[in-house]
C-alpha positions in Angstrom: 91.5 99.9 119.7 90.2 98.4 123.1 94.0 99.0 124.8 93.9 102.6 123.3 90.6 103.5 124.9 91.2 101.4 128.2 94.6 103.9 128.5 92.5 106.6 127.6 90.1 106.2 130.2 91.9 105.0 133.3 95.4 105.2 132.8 96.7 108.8 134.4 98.5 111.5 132.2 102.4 111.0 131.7 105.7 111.4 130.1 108.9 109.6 129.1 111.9 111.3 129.3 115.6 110.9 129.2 118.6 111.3 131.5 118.1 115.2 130.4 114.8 115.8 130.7 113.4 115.5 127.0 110.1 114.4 126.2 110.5 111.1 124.3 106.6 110.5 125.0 103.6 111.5 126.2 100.3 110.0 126.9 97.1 111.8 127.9 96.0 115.5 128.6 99.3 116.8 130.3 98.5 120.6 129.6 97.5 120.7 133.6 101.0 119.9 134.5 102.9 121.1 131.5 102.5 124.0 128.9 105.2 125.5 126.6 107.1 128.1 127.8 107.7 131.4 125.0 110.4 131.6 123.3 112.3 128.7 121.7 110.9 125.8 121.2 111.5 123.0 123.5 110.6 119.4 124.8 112.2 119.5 127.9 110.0 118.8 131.0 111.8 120.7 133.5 111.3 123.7 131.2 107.8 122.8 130.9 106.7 121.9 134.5 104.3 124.5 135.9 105.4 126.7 139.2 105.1 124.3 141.7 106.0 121.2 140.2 109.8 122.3 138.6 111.6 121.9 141.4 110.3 118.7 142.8 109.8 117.7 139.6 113.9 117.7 139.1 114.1 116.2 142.4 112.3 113.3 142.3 113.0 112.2 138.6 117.0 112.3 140.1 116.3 110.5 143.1 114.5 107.7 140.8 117.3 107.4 138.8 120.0 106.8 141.8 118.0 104.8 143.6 116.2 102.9 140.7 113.1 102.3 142.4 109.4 104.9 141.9 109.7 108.0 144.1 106.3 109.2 145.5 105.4 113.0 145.7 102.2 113.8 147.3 99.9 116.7 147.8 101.6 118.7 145.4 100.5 122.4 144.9 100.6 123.1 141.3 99.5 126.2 139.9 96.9 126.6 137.2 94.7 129.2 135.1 92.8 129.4 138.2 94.7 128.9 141.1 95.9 125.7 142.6 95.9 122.3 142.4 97.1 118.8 145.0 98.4 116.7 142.7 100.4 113.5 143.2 103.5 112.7 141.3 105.0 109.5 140.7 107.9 109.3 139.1 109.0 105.4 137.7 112.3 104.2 136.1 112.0 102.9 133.1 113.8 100.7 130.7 116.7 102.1 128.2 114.5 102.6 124.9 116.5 102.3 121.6 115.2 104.1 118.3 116.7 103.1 115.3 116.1 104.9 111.8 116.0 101.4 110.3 119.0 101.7 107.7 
């Protein structure tokens, strides 16, 4: 319960996703830098990345993943219901995850 409110409180909003882009996780109030687009329903973060964010967004996550160190993006411009907002993006590899069904 204390780890779960620490994270809460000081640990900024984020996602883990795959080589493709799916959400596998999310922690905190994303909606600033997401939101579901209409039409089918998907998980997939370059389809949910708000204008200013999708491309760089794609462009850092891939330069993580080649060079397999955190990539840096700052002073973003990403816009929300009411206009803009800097934002900096850090993008972090991150060990495979394997989810097994348990049988």
């Amino acid at each position: 319960m204390a780890e779960s409110g620490l994270l809460d409180k000081y640990a900024p909003p984020c996602v883990i996703v795959n080589h493709k882009g799916d959400i596998l996780y999310t922690h905190g109030r994303t909606g600033k830098f997401l939101e579901r687009a209409s039409g089918s329903a998907s998980l997939n973060v370059y389809e949910m990345a708000r204008e200013g964010l999708r491309l760089e967004l794609n462009s850092a996550v891939r330069r993580c993943s080649q060079q397999k160190k955190a990539v840096t993006l700052e002073g973003l411009q990403v816009k929300t219901n009411g206009g803009y907002q800097p934002i900096n993006l850090t993008i972090r590899p991150c060990a495979s995850v394997t989810i097994s069904s348990g049988r």
